[in-house]
Each structure stands twice: as C-alpha cells, then as structure tokens.
VOMARMI-700149 format. One line per 2 residues: number of its first residue (from 0); their letters; for each residue x, y, z of C-alpha. Coordinates in steps of 0.05 Angstrom, whole numbers, plus 5000, padded with zeros to 4 digits. Example, Ala and Ser with C-alpha at 12.3 -4.5 7.8 and 13.67 -1.06 7.14 Angstrom:
0 = as = 5246 4910 5156  5273 4979 5143
***
This chain:
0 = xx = 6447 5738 1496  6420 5684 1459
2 = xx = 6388 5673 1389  6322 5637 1422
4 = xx = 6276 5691 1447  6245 5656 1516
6 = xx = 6161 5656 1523  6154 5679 1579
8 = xx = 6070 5696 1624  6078 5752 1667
10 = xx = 6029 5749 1734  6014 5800 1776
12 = xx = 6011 5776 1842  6061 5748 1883
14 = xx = 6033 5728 1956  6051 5656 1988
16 = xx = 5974 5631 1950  6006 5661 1883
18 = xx = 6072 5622 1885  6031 5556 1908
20 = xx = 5987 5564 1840  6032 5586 1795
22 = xx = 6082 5532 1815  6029 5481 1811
24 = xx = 5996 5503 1747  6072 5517 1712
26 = xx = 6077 5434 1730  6019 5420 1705
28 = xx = 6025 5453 1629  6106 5437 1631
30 = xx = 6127 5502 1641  6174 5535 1699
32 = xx = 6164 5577 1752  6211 5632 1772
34 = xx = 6188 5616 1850  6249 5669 1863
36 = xx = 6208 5737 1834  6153 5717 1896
38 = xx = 6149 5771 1942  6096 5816 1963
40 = xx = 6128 5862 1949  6167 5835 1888
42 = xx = 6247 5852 1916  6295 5821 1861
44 = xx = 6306 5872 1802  6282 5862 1727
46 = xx = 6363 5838 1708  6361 5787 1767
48 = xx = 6289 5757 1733  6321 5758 1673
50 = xx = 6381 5714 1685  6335 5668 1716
52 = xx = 6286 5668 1660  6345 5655 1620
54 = xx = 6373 5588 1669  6302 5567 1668
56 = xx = 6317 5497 1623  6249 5502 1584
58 = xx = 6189 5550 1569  6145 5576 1587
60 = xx = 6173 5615 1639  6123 5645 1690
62 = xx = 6143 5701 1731  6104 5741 1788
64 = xx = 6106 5820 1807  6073 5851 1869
66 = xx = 6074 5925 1890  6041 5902 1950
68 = xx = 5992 5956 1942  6041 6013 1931
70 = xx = 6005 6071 1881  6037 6091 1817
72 = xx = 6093 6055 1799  6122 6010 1846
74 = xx = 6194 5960 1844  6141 5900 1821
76 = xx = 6126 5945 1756  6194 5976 1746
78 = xx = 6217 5903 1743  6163 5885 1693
80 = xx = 6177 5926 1654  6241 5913 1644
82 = xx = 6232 5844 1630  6172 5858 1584
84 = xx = 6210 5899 1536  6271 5857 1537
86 = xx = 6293 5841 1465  6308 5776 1478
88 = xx = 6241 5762 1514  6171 5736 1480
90 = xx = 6114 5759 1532  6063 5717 1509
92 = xx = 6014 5741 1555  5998 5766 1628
94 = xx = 5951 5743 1684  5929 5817 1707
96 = xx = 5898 5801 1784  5850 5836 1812
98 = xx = 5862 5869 1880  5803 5908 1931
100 = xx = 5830 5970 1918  5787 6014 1873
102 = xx = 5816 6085 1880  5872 6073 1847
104 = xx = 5901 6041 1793  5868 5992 1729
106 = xx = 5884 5965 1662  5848 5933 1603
108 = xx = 5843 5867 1593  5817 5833 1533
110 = xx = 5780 5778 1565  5763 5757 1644
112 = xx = 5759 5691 1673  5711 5695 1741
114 = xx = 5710 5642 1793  5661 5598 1762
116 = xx = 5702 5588 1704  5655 5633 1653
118 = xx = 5699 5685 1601  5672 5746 1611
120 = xx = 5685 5816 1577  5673 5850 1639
122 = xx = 5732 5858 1691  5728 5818 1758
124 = xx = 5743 5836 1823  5784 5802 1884
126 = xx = 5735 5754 1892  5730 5728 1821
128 = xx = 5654 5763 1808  5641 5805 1748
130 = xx = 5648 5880 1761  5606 5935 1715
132 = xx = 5669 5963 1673  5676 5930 1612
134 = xx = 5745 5904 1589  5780 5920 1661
136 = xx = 5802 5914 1724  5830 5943 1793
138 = xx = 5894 5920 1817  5958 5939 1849
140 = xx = 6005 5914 1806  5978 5931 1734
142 = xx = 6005 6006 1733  6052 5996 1674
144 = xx = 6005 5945 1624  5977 5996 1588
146 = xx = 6036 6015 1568  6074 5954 1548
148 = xx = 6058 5911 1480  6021 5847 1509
150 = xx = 5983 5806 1457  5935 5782 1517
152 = xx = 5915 5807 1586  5877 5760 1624
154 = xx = 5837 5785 1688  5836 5743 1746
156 = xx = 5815 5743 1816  5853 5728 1878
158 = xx = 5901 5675 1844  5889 5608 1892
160 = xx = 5827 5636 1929  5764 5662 1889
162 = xx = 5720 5637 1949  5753 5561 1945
164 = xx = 5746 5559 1873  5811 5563 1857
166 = xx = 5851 5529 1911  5902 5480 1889
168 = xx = 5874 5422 1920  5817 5426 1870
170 = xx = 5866 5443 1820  5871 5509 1816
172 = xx = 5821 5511 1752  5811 5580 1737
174 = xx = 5890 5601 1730  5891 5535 1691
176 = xx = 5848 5561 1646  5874 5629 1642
178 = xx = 5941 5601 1619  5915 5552 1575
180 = xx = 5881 5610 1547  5953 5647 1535
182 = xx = 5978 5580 1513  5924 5569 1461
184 = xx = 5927 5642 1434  5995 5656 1431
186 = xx = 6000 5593 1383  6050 5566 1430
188 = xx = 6025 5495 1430  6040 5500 1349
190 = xx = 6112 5519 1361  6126 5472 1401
192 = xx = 6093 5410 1371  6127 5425 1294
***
C-alpha cells in the first residue's frame, strides 16, 4: 500500500462525549481524528478504517471502537483488530476505557491515568477512581488487547466525563495526558522533529 507505515492510537470508546474529546484532543497535539469509526456500536469494518487511516493527510491517526457493551467479541473488536495487525499500520498505543460492567470482560494495562490526573498502577473504573486490581481494567470494548502487540495500554475513565474532570471545556486534561503519554513513549515526538 504504501512504504510509510501510519502511527496510528486506538481508543476504545466511541459515544457522542468520545468523538467530542478525541476530536478536540487530536487538534490539539496535530494529529487526526477518524470522526467516521464513532459509533456505539462501532458499524464501519476494519478495511473501511483503514482507507481512512490511510486519506488521513498526517499522523497520528486516532481511531475509536465500541461494542456497545456486547460480551466476547463484538464488530468494534473484530475491526480492531484488523487494523491493529495491519502490516502497514504502527499502533503506537491504545486508550483502553473503562466501562461499569464488571462481569465480563478486562485487559492489562501498563499504566492508569484517574480523574485527578495522578498515574496510577492500579486500573480505574467509569468514573476515573482507582479500582483494587493492579495493572487493569473493566470495559466493553477491550476483549481482543490481550491479544494484540501494543507497546502501551493506557486506562482511562469515561473519555469526556470523569465527574467534570475531563470535559472539553476544561480541556479535556486527562485524555490529554494519556496521549501525550503514548506520544512521549512511543518516541514519536523524536521522529517527527529529526
């Protein structure tokens, strides 16, 4: 397809408060938003995201999946997947978002971020407060991580809520800083400044 391979930060979550974030935090670190991939649930296929990743004029590329709470694994993570093991795609790192539900499905994540801004080794739930498991977190979307080779999973909470703390009009801080951790990490800032 191309000789480039596109960066690309995978979110899980993709309600109306997702898309306002994520669009507005993609601005604000010059990145793009695939606005198209939200959708709770996520309906356009892994080859559809792909093609757009691919128009996208400059990285990196964010792109959201939601199951909308569907168990096991749903058209959000069949979609992810593809895109996360595409050959001519660089995941450079996910935004794994907590959901309420806590019979069902989790992943590790290497670090959290709660709603006060604090790193935290323990997972966090909806609300963006630290849980008791170390190292992950309940969600509805986060079926396939385990499986798939991501340098960093970040947990979240409730992408543009977390009790206010997160709401675009303050400027949506803590998904900021999640992505400035992936940024930082992933040594993209020292690509893209040689």
């Amino acid at each position: 397809m191309t000789t480039r391979r596109r960066k690309v930060i995978l979110v899980t979550d993709g309600d109306e408060y997702a898309l306002k974030t994520i669009e507005y935090v993609a601005k604000e670190v010059n990145g793009r938003c695939i606005s198209k991939s939200y959708g709770n649930p996520t309906t356009i296929s892994g080859p559809e995201i792909v093609k757009l990743i691919f128009d996208a004029p400059y990285d990196p590329v964010f792109v959201m999946f939601d199951d909308s709470g569907f168990l096991g694994e749903g058209a959000g993570e069949r979609a992810m997947k593809y895109v996360a093991t595409h050959e001519d795609i660089d995941v450079i790192g996910v935004i794994a978002v907590a959901s309420k539900t806590h019979q069902s499905e989790w992943t590790r994540v290497d670090v959290s971020i709660d709603r006060f801004g604090e790193l935290t080794h323990y997972g966090v739930d909806k609300s963006g407060l630290a849980e008791l498991d170390v190292g992950r977190i309940n969600g509805d979307t986060v079926y396939v991580l385990d499986e798939l080779n991501i340098p960093l999973i970040v947990g979240l909470g409730d992408i543009g809520k977390m009790a206010g703390k997160d709401h675009i009009q303050v400027g949506a801080p803590i998904t900021k800083k999640a992505v400035e951790l992936i940024l930082e990490r992933s040594g993209f800032y020292d690509e893209n400044t040689k």
